[in-house]
N, CA, C and O atoms as a GROMACS GRO file, in nm:
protein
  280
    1UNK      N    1   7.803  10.968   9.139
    1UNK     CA    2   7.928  10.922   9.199
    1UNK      C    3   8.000  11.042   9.261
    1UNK      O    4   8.026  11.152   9.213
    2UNK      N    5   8.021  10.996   9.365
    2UNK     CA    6   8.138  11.106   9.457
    2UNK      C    7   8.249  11.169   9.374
    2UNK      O    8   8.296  11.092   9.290
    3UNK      N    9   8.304  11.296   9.379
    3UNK     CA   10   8.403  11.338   9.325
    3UNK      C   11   8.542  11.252   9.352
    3UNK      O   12   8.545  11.194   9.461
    4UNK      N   13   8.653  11.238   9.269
    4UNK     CA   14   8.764  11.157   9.366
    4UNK      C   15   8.906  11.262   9.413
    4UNK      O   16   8.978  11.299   9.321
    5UNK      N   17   8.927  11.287   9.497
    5UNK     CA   18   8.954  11.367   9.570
    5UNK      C   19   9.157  11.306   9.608
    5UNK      O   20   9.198  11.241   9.704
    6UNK      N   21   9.240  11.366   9.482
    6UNK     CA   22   9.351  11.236   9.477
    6UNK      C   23   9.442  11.270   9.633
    6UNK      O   24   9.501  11.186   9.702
    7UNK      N   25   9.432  11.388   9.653
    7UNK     CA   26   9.515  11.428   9.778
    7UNK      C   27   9.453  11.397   9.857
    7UNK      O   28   9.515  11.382   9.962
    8UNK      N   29   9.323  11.371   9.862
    8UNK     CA   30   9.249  11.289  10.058
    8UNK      C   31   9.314  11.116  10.035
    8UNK      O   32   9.329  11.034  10.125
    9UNK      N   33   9.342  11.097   9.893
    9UNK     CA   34   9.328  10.966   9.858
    9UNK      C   35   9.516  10.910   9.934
    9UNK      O   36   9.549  10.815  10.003
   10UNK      N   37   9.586  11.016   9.880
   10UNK     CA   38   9.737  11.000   9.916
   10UNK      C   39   9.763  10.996  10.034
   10UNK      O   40   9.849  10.928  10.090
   11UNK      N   41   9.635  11.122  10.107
   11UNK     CA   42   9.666  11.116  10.275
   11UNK      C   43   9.629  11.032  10.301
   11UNK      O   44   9.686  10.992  10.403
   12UNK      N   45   9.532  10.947  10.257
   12UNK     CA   46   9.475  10.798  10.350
   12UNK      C   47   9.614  10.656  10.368
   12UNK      O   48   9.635  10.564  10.447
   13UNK      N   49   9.670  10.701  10.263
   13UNK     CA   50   9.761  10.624  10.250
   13UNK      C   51   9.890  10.597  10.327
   13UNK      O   52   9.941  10.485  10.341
   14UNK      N   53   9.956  10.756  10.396
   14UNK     CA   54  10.030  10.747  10.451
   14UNK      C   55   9.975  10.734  10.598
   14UNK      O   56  10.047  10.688  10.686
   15UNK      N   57   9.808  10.789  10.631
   15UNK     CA   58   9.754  10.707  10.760
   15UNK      C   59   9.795  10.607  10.789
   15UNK      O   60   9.851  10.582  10.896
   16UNK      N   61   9.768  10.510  10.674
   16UNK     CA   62   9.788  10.358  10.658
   16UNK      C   63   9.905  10.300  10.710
   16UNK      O   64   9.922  10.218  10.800
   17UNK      N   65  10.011  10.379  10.608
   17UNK     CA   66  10.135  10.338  10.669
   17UNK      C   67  10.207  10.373  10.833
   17UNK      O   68  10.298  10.322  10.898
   18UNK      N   69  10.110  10.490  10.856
   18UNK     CA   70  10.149  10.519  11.005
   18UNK      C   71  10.076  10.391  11.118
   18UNK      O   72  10.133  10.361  11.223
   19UNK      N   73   9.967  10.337  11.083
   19UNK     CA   74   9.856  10.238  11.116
   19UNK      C   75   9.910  10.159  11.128
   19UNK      O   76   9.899  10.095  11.232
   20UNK      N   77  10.006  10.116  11.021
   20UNK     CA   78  10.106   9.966  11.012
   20UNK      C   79  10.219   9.970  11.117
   20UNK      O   80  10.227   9.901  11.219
   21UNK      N   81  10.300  10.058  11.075
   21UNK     CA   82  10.420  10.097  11.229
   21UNK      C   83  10.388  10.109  11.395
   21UNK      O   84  10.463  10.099  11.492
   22UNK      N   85  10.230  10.136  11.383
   22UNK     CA   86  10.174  10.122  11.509
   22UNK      C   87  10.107  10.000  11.581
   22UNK      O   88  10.117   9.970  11.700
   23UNK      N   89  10.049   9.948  11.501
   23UNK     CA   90   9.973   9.816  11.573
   23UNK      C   91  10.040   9.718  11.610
   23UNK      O   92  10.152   9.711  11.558
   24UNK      N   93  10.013   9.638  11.680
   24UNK     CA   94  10.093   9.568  11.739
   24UNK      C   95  10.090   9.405  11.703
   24UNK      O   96  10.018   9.361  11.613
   25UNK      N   97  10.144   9.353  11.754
   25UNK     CA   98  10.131   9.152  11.713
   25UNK      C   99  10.032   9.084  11.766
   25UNK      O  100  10.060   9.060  11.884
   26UNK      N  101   9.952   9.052  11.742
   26UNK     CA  102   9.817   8.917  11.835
   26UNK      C  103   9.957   8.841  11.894
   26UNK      O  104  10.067   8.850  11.840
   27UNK      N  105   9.927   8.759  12.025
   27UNK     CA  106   9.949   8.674  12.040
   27UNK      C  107  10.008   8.566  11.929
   27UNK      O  108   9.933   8.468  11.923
   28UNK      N  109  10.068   8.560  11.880
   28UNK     CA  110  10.134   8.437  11.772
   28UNK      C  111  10.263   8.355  11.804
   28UNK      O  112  10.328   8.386  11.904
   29UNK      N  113  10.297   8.267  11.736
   29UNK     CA  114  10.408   8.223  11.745
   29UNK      C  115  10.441   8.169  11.605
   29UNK      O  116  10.354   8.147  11.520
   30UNK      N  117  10.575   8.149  11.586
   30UNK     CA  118  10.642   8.026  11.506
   30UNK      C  119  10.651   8.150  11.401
   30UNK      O  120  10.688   8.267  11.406
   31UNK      N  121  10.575   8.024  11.263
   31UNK     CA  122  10.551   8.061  11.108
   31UNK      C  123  10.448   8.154  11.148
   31UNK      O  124  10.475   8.267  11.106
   32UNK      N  125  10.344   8.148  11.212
   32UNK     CA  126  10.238   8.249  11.172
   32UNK      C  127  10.263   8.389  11.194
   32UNK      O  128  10.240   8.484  11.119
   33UNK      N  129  10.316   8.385  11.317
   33UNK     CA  130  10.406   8.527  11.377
   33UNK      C  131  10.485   8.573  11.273
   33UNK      O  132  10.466   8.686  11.229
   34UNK      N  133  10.605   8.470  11.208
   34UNK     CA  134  10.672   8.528  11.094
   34UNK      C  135  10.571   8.594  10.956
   34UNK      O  136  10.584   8.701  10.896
   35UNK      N  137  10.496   8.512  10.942
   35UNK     CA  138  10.430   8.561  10.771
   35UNK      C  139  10.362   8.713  10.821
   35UNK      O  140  10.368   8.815  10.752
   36UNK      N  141  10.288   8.704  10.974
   36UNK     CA  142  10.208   8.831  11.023
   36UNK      C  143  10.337   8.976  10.985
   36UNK      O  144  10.306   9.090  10.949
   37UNK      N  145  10.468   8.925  11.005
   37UNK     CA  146  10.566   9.033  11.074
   37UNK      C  147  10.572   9.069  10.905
   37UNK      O  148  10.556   9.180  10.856
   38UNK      N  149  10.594   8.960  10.843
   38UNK     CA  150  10.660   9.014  10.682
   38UNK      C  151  10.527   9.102  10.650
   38UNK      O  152  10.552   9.222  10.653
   39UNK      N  153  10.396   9.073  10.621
   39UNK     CA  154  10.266   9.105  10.582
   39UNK      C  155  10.303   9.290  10.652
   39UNK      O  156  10.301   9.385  10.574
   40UNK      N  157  10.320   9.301  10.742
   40UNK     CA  158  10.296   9.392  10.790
   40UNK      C  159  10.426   9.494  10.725
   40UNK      O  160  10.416   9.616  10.715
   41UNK      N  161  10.532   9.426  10.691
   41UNK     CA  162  10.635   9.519  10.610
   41UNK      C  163  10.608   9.559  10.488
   41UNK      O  164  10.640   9.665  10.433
   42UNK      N  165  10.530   9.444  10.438
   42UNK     CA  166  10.519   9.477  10.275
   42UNK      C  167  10.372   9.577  10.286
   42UNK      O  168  10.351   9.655  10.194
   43UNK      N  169  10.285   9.572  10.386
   43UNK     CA  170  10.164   9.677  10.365
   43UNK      C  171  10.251   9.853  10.411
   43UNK      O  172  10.210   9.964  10.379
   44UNK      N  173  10.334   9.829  10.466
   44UNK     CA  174  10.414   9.939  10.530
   44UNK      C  175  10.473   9.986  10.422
   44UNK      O  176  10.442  10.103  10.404
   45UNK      N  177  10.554   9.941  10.333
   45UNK     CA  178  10.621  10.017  10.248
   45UNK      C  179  10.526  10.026  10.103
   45UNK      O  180  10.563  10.090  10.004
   46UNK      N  181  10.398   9.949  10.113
   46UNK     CA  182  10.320   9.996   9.999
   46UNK      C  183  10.226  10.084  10.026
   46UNK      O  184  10.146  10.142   9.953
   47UNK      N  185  10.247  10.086  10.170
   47UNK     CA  186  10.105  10.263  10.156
   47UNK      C  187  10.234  10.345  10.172
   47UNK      O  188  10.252  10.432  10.087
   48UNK      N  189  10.304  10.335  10.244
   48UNK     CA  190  10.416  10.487  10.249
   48UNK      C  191  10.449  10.509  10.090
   48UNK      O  192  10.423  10.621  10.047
   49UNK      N  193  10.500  10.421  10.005
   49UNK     CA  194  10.528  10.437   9.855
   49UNK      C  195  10.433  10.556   9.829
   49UNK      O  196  10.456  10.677   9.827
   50UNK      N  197  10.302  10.475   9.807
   50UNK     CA  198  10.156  10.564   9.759
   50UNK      C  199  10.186  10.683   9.866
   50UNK      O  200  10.211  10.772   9.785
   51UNK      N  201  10.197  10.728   9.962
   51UNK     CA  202  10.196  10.814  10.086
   51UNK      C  203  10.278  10.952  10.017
   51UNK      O  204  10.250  11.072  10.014
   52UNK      N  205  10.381  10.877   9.969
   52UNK     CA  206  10.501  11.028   9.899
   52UNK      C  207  10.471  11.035   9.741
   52UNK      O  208  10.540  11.113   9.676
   53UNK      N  209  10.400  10.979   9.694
   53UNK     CA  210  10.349  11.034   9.536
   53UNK      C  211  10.320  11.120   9.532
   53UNK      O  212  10.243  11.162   9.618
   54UNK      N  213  10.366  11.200   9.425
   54UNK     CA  214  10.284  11.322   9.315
   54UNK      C  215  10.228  11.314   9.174
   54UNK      O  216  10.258  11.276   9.061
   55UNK      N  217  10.143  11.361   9.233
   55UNK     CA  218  10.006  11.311   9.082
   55UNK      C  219   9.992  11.405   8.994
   55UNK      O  220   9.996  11.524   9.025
   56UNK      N  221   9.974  11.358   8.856
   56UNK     CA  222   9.911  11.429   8.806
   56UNK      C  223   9.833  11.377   8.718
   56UNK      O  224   9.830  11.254   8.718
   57UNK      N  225   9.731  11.464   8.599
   57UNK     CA  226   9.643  11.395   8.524
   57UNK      C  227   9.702  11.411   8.379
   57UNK      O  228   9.739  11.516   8.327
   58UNK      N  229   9.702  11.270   8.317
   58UNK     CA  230   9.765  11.291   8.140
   58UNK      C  231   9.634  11.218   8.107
   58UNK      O  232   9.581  11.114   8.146
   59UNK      N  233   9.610  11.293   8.036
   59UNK     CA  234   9.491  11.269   7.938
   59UNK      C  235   9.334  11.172   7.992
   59UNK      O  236   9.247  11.231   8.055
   60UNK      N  237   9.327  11.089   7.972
   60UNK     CA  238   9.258  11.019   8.071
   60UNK      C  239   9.325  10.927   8.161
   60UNK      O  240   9.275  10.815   8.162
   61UNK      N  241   9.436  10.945   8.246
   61UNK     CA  242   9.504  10.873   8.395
   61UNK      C  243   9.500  10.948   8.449
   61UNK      O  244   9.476  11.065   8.419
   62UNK      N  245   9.528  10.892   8.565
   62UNK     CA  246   9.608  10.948   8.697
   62UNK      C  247   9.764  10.843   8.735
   62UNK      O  248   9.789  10.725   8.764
   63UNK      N  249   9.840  10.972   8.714
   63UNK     CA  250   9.926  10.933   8.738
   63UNK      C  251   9.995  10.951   8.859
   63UNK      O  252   9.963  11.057   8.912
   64UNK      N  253  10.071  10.891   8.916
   64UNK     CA  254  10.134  10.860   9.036
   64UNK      C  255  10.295  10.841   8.992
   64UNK      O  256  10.348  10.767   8.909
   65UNK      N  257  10.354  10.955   9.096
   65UNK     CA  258  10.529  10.921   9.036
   65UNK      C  259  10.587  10.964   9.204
   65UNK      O  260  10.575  11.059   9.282
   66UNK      N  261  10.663  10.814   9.198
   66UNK     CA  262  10.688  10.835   9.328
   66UNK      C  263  10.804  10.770   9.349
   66UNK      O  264  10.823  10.651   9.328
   67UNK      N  265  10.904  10.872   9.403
   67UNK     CA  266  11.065  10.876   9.434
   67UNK      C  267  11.091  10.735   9.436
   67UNK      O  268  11.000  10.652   9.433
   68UNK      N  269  11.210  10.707   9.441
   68UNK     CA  270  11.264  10.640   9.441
   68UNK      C  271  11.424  10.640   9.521
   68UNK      O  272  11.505  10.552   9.548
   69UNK      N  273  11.421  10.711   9.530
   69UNK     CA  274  11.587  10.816   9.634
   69UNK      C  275  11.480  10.906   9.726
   69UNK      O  276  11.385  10.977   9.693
   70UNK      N  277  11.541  10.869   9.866
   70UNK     CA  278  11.470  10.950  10.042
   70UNK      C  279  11.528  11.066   9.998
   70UNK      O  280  11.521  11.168  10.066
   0.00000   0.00000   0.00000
């Protein structure tokens, strides 16, 4: 098994969230357009969350502690 590598893992994350702020809408309308727009907020603020964590290791975890105040 691959080593796990937690800081490539954190940077992928705030990719993510940069990925989300960038792409754009399909063609939609109505409800579907709405659930697409929310979907895309809640993946936005759950990779940026993961994006500003600092990790560390307690015993056997990985832990993740991540602000709560910008």
């Amino acid at each position: 098994m691959a080593e796990f590598d937690v800081d490539e893992f954190i940077s992928r994350f705030k990719e993510r969230a940069r990925a989300v702020k960038a792409r754009g809408l399909p063609p939609v309308a109505g409800p579907d357009r709405a659930a697409l727009i929310a979907q895309a907020e809640r993946d936005y603020i759950d990779f940026s969350l993961v994006g500003v964590a600092s990790w560390t290791v307690e015993g056997d975890s990985l832990v993740l502690r991540i602000p709560l105040k910008p």
